[in-house]
Structure formats: C-alpha cells, structure tokens
HTML snippet that shows the backbone in 3Dmol.js (N, CA, C, O; Angstrom):
<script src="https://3Dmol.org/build/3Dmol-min.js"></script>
<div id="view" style="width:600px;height:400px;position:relative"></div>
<script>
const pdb = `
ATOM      1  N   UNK A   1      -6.304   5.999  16.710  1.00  0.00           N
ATOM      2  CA  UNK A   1      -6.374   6.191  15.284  1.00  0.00           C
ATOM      3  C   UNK A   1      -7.766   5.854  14.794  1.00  0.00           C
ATOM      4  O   UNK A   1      -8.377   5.041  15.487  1.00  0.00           O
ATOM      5  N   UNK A   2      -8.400   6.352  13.679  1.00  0.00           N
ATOM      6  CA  UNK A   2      -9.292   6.219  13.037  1.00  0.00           C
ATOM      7  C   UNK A   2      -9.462   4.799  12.378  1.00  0.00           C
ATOM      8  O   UNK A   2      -8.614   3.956  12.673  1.00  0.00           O
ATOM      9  N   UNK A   3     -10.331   4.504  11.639  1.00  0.00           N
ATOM     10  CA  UNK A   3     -10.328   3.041  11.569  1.00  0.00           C
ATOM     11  C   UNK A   3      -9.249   2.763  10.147  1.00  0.00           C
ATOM     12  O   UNK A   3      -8.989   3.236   9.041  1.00  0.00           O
ATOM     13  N   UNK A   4      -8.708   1.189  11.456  1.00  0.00           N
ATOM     14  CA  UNK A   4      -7.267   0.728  10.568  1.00  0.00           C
ATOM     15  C   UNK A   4      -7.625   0.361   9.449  1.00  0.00           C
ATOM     16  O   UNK A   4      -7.069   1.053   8.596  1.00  0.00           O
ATOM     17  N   UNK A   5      -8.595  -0.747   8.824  1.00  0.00           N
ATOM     18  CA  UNK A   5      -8.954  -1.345   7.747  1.00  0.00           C
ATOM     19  C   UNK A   5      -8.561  -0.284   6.783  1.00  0.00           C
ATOM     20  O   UNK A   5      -8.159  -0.853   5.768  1.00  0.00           O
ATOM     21  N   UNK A   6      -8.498   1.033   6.651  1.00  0.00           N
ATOM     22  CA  UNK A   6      -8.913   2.245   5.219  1.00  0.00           C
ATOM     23  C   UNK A   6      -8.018   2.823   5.285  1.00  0.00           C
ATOM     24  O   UNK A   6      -7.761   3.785   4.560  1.00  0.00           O
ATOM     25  N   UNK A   7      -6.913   2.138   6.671  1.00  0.00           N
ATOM     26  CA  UNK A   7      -5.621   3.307   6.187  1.00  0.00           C
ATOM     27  C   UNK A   7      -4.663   2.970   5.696  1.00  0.00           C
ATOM     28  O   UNK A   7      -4.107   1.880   5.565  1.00  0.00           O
ATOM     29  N   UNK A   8      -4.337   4.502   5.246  1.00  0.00           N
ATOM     30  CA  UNK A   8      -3.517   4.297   3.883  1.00  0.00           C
ATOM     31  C   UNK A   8      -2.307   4.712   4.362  1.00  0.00           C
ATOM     32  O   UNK A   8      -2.400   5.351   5.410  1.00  0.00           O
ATOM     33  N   UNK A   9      -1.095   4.545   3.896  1.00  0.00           N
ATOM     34  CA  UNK A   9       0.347   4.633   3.832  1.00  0.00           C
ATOM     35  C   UNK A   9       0.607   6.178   3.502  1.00  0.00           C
ATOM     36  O   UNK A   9       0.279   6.551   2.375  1.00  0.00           O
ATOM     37  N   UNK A  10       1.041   6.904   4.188  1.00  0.00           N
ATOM     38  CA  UNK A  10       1.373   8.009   3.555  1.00  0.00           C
ATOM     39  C   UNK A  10       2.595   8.387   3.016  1.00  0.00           C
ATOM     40  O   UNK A  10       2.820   9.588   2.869  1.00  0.00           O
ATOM     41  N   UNK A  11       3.509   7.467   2.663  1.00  0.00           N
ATOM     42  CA  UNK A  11       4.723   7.051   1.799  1.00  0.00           C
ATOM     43  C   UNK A  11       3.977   6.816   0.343  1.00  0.00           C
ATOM     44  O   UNK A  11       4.001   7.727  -0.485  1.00  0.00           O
ATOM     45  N   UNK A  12       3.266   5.476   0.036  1.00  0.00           N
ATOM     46  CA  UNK A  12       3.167   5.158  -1.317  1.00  0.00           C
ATOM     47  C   UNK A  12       1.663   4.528  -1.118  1.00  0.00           C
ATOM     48  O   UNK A  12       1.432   3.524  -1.792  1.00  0.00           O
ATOM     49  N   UNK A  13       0.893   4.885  -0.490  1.00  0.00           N
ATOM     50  CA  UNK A  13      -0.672   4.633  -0.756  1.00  0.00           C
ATOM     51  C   UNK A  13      -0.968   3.154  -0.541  1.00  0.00           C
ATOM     52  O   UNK A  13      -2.060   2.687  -0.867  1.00  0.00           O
ATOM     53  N   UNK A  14      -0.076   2.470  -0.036  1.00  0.00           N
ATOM     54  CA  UNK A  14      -0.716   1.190   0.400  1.00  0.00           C
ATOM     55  C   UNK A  14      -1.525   1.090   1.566  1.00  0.00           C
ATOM     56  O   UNK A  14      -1.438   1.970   2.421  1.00  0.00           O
ATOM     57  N   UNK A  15      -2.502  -0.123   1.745  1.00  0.00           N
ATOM     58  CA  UNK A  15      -2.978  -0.086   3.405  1.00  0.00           C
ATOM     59  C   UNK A  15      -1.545  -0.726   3.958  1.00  0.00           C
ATOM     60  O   UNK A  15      -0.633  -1.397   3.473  1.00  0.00           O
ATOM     61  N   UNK A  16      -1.959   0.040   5.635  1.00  0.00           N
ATOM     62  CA  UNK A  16      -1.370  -0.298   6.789  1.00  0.00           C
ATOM     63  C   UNK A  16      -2.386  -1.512   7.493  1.00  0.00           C
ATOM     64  O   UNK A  16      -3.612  -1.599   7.559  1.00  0.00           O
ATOM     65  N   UNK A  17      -1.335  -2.349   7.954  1.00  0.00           N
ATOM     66  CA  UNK A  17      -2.147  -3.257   9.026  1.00  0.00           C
ATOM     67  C   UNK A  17      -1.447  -3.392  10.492  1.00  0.00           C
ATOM     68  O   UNK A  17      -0.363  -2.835  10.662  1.00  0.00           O
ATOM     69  N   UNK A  18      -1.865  -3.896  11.223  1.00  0.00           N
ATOM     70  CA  UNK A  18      -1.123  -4.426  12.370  1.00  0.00           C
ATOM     71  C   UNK A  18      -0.451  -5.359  12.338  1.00  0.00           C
ATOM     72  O   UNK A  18      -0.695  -6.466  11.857  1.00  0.00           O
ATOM     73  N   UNK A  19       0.802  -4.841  13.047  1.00  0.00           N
ATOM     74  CA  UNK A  19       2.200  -5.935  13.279  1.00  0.00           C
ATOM     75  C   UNK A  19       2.799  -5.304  14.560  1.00  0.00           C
ATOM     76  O   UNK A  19       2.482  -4.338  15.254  1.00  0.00           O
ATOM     77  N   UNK A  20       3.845  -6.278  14.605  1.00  0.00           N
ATOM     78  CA  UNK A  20       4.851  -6.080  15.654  1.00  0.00           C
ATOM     79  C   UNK A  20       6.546  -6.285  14.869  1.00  0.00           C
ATOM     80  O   UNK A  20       7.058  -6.990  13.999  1.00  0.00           O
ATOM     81  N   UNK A  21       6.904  -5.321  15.694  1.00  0.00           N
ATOM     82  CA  UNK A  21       8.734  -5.451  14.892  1.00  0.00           C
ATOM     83  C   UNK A  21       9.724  -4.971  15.813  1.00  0.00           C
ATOM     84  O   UNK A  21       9.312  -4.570  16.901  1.00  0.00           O
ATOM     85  N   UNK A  22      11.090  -4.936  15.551  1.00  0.00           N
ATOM     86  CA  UNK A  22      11.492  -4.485  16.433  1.00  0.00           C
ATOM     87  C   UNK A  22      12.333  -3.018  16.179  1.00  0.00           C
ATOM     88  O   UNK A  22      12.871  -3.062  15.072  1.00  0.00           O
ATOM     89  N   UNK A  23      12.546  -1.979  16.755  1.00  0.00           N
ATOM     90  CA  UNK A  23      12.653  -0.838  16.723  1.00  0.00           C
ATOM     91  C   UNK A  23      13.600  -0.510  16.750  1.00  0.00           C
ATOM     92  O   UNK A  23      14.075  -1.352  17.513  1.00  0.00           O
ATOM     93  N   UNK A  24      14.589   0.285  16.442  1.00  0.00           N
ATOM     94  CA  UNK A  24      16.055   1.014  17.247  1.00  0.00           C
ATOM     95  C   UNK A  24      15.935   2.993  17.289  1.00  0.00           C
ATOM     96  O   UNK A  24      15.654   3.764  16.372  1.00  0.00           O
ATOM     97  N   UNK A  25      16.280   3.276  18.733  1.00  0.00           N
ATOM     98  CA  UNK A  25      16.040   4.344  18.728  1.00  0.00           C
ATOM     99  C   UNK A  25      16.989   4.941  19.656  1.00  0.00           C
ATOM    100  O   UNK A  25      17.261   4.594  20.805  1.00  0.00           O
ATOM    101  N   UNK A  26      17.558   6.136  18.786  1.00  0.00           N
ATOM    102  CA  UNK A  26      18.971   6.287  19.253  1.00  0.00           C
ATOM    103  C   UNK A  26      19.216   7.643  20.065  1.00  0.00           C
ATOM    104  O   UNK A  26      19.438   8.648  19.390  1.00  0.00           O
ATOM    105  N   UNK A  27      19.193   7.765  21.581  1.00  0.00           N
ATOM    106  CA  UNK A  27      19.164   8.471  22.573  1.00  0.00           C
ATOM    107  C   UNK A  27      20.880   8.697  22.792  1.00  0.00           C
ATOM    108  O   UNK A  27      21.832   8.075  23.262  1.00  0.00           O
ATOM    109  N   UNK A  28      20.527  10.332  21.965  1.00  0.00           N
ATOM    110  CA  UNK A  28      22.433  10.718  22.179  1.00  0.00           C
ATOM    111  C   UNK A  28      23.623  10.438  21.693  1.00  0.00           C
ATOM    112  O   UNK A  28      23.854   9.654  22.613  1.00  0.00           O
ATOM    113  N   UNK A  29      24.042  10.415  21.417  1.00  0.00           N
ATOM    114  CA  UNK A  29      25.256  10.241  20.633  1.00  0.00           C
ATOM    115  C   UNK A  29      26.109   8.989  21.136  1.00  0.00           C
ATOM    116  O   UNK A  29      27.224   8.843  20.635  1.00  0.00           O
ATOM    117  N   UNK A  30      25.614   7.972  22.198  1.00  0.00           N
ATOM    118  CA  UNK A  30      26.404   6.841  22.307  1.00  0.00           C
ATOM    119  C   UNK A  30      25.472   5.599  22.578  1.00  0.00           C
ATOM    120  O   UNK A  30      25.779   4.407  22.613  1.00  0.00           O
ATOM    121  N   UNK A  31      24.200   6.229  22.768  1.00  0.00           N
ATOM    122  CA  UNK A  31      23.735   4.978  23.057  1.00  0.00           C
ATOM    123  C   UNK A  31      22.134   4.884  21.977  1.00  0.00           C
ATOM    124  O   UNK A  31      21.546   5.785  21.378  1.00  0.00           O
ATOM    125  N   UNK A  32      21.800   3.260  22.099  1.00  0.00           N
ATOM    126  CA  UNK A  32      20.888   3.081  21.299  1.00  0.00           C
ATOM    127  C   UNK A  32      20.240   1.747  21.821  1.00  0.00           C
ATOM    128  O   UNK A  32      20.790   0.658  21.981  1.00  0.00           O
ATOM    129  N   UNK A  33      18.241   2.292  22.168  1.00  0.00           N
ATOM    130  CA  UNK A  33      17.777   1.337  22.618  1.00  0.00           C
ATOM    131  C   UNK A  33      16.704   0.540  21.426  1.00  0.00           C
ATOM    132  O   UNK A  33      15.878   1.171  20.766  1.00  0.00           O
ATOM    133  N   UNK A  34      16.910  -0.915  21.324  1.00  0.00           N
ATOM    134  CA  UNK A  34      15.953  -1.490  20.637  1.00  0.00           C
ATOM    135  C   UNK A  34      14.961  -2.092  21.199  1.00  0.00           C
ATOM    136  O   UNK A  34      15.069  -3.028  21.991  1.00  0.00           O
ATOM    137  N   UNK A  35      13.801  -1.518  20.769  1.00  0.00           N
ATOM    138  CA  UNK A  35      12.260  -1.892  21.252  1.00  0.00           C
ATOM    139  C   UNK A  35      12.258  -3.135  20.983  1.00  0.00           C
ATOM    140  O   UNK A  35      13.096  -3.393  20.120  1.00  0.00           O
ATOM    141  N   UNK A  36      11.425  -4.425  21.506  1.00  0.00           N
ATOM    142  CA  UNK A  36      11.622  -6.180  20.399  1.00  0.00           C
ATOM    143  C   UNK A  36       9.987  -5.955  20.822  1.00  0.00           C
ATOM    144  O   UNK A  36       9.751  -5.617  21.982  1.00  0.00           O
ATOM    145  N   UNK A  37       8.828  -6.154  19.838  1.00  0.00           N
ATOM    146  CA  UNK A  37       7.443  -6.563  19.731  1.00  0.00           C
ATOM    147  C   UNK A  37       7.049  -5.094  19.768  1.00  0.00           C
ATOM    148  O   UNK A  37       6.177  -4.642  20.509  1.00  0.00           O
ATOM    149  N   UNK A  38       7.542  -4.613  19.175  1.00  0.00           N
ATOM    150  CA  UNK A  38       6.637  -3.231  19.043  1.00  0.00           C
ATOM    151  C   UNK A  38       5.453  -2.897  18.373  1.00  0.00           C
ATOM    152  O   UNK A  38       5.711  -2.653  17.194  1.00  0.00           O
ATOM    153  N   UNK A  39       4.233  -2.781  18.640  1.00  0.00           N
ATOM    154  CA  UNK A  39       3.398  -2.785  17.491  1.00  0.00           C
ATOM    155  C   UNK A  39       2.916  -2.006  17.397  1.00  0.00           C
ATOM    156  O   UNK A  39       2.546  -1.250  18.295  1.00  0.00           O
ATOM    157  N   UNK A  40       2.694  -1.885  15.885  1.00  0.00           N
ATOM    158  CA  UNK A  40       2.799  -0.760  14.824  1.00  0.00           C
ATOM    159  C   UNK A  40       1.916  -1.359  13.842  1.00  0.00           C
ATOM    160  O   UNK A  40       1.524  -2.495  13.573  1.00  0.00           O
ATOM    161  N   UNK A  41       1.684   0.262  13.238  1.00  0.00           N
ATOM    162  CA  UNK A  41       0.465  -0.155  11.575  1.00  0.00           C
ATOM    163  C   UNK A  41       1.780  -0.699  10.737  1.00  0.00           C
ATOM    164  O   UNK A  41       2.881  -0.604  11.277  1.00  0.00           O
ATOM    165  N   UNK A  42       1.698  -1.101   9.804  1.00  0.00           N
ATOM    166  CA  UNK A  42       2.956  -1.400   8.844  1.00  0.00           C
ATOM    167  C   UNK A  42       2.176  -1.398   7.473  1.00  0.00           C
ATOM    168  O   UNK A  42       1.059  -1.916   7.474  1.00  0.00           O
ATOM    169  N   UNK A  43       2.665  -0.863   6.315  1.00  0.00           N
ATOM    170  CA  UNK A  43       2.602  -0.463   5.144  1.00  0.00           C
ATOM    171  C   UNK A  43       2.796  -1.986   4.522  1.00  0.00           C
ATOM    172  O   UNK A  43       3.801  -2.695   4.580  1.00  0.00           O
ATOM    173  N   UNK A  44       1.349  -2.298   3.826  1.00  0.00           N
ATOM    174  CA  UNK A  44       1.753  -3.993   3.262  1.00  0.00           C
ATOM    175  C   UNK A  44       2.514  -3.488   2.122  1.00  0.00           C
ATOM    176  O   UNK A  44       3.023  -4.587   1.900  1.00  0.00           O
ATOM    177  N   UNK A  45       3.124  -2.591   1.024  1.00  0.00           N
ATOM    178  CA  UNK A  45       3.621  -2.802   0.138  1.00  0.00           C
ATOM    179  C   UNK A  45       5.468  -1.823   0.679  1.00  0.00           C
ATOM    180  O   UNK A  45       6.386  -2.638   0.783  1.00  0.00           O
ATOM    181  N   UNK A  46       5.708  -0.967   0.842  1.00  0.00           N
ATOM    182  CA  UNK A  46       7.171  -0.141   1.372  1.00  0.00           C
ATOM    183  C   UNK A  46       7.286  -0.201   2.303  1.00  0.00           C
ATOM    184  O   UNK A  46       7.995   0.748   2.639  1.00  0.00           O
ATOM    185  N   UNK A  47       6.863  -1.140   3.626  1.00  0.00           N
ATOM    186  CA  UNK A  47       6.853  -1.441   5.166  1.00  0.00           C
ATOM    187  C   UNK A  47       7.272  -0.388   5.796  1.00  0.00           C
ATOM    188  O   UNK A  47       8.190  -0.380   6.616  1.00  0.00           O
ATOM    189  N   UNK A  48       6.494   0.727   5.377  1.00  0.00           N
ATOM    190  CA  UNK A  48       6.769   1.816   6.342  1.00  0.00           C
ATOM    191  C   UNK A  48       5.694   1.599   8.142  1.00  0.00           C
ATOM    192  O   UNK A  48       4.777   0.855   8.489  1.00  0.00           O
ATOM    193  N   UNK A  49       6.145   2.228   8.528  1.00  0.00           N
ATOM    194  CA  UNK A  49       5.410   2.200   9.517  1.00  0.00           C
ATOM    195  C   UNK A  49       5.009   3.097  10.605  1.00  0.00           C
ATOM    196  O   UNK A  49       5.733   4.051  10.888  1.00  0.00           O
ATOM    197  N   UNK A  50       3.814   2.853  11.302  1.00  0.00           N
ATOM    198  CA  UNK A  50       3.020   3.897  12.186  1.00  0.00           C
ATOM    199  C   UNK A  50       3.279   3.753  13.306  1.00  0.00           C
ATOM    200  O   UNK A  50       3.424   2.565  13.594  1.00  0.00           O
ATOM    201  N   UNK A  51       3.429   4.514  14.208  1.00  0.00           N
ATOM    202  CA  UNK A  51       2.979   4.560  15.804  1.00  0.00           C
ATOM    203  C   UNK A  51       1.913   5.066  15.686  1.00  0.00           C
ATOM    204  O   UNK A  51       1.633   6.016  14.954  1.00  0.00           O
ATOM    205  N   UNK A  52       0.932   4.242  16.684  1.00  0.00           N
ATOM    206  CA  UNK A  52      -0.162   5.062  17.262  1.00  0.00           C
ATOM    207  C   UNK A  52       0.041   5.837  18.811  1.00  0.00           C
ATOM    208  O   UNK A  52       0.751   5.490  19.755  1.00  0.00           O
ATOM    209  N   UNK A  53      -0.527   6.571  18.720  1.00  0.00           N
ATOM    210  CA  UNK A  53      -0.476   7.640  20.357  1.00  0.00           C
ATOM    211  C   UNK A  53      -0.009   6.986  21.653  1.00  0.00           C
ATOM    212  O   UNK A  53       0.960   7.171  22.390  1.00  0.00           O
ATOM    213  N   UNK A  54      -1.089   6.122  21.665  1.00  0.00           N
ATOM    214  CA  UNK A  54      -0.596   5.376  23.173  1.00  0.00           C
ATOM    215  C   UNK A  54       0.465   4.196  23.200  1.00  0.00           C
ATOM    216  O   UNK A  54       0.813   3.571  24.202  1.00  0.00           O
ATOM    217  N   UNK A  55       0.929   4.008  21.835  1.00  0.00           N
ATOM    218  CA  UNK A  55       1.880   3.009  21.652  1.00  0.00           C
ATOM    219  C   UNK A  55       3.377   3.927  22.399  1.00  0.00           C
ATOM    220  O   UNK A  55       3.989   3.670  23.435  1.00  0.00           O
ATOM    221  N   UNK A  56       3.685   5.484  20.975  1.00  0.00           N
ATOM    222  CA  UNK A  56       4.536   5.865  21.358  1.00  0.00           C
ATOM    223  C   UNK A  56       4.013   6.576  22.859  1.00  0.00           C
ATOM    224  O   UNK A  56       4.748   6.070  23.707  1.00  0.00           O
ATOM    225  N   UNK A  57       3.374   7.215  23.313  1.00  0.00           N
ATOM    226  CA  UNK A  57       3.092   7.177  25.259  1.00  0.00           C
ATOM    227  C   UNK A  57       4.283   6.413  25.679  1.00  0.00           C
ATOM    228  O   UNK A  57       5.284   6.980  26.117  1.00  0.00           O
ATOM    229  N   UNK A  58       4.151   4.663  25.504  1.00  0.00           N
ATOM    230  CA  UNK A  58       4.574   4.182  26.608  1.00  0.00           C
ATOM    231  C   UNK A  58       6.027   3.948  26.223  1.00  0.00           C
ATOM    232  O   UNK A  58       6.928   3.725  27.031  1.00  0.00           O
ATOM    233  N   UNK A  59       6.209   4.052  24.371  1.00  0.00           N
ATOM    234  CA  UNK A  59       7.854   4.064  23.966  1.00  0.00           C
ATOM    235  C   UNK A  59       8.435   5.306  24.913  1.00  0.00           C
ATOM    236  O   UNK A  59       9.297   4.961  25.722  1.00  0.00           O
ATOM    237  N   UNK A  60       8.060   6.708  24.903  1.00  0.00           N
ATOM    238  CA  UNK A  60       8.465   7.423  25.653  1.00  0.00           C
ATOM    239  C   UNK A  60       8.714   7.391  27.019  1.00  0.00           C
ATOM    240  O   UNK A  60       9.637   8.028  27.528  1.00  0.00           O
ATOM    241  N   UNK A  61       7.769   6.524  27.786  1.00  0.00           N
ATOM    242  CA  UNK A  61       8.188   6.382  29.276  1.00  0.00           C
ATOM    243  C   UNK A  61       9.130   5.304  29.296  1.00  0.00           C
ATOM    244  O   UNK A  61       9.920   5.373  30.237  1.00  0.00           O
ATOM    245  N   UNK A  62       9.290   4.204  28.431  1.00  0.00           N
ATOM    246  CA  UNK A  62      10.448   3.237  28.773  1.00  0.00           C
ATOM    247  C   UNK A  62      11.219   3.779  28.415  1.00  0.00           C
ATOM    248  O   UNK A  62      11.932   3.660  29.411  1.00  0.00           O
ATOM    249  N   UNK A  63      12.042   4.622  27.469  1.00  0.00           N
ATOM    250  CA  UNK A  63      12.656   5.492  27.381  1.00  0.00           C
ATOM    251  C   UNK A  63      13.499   5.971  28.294  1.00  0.00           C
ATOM    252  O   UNK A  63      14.573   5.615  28.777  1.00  0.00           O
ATOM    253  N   UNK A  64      12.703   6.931  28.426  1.00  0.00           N
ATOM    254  CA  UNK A  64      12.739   7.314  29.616  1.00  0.00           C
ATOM    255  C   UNK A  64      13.426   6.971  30.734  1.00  0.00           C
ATOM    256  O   UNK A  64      14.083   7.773  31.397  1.00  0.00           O
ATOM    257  N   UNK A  65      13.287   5.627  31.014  1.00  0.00           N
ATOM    258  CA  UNK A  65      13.782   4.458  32.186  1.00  0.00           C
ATOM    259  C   UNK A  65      14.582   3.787  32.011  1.00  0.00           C
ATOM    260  O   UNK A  65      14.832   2.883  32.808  1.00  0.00           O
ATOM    261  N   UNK A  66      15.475   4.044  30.580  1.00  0.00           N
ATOM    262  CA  UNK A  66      16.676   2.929  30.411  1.00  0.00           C
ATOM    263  C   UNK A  66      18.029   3.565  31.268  1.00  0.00           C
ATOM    264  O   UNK A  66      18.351   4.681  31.674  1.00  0.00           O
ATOM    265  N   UNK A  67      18.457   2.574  31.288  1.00  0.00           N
ATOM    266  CA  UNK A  67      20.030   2.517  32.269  1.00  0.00           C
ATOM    267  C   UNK A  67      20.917   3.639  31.171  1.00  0.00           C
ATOM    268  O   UNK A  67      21.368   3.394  30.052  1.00  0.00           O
ATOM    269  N   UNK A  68      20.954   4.678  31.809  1.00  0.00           N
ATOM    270  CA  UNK A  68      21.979   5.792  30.696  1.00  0.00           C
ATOM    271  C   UNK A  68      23.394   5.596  30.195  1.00  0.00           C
ATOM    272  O   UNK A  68      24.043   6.134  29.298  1.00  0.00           O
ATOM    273  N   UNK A  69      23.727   4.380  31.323  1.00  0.00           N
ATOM    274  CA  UNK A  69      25.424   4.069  31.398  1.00  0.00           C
ATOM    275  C   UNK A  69      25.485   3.429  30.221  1.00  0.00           C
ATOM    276  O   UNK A  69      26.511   3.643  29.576  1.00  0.00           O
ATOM    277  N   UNK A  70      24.558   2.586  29.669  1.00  0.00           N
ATOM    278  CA  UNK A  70      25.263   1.269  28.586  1.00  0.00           C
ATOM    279  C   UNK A  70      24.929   1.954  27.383  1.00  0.00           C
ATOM    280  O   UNK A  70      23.969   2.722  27.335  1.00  0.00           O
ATOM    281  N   UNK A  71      25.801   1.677  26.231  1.00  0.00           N
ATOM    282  CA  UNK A  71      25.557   1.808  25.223  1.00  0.00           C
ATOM    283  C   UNK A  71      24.567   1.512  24.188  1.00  0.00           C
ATOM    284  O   UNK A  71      24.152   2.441  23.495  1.00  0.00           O
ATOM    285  N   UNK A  72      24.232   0.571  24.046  1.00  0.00           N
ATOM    286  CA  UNK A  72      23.208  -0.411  24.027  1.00  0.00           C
ATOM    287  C   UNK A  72      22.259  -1.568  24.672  1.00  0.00           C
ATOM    288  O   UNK A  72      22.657  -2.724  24.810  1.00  0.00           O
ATOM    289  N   UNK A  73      21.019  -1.147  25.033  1.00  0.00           N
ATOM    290  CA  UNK A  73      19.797  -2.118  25.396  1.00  0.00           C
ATOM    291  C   UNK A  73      18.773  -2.478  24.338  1.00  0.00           C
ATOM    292  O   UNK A  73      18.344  -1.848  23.372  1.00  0.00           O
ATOM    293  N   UNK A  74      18.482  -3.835  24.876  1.00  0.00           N
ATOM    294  CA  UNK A  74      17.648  -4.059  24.050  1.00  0.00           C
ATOM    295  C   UNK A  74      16.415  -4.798  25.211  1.00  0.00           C
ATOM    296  O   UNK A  74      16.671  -5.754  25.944  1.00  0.00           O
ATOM    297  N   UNK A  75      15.055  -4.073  25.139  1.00  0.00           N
ATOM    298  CA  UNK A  75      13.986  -3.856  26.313  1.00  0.00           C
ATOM    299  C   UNK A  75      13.129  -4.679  24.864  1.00  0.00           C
ATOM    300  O   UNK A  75      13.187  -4.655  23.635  1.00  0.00           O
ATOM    301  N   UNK A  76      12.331  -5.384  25.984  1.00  0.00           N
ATOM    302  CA  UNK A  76      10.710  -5.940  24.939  1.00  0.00           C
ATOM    303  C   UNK A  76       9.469  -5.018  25.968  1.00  0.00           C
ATOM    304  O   UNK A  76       9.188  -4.869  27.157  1.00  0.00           O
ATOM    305  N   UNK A  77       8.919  -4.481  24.371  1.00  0.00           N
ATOM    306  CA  UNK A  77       7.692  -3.497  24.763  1.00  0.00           C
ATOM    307  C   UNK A  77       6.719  -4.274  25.140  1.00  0.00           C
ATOM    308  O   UNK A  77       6.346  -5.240  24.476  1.00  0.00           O
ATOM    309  N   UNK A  78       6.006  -3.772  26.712  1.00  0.00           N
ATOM    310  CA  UNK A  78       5.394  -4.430  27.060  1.00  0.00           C
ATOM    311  C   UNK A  78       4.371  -3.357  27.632  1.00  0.00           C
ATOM    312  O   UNK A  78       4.748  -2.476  28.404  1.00  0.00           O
ATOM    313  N   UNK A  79       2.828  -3.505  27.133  1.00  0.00           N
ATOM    314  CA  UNK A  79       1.874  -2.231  27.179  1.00  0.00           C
ATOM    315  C   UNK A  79       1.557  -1.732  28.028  1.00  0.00           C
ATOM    316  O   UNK A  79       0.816  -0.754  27.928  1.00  0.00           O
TER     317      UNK A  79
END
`;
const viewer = $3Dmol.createViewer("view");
viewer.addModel(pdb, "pdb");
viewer.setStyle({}, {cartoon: {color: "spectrum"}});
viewer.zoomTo();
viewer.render();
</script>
C-alpha cells in the first residue's frame, strides 16, 4: 500500500492506522475460520478495515490449509 499515515477510509473519510483483530471468515455453508492477530489498516472513526496484499496472500494460503471436517477453527495469523 501507498503511504499509511494519508490514508483515508473509504467508508467515512477517516485515517486508517495499523492494528491487529480478529477475523471470521466463512468457507461454505458449515464451516467458519477465525483469524486471532490479524493485521489490518483500521478506520480510527467507523473501524472499518483494510487488508493489505500480502496480508490477505497469506489469509488465503492458511485458508486454504484448514482441516475441512470441523465446523469451526480458530488459527492465529502468523506472517
């Protein structure tokens, strides 16, 4: 991403800064994995929030690698 300090929210025009949070992302109709330390730009005023490129990259390969049987996991993102 371009430089963080100037960016802006494209919800409601606030800056974004860096954080970490935790995620839920729901693969299929039975199961759902939550990311824990995910970091992301986050919107200081409507906490919306960003992925950057190589963040989601590696959300996609853990993904990718979760156990298909369980309904729910919960994995800590680790870069």
């Amino acid at each position: 991403m371009s430089d963080r300090k100037s960016m802006k929210c494209h919800v409601c025009g606030g800056f974004v800064h860096p954080n970490k949070t935790d995620i839920p992302f729901k693969l299929g109709e039975r199961m759902i994995v939550i990311l824990k330390d995910l970091p992301v730009l986050q919107c200081e005023r409507c906490r919306e929030y960003i992925l950057e490129d190589s963040v989601m990259r590696r959300v996609e390969e853990i993904l990718s690698m979760v156990n298909q049987d369980s309904e729910l996991q919960v994995v800590r993102f680790a870069a």
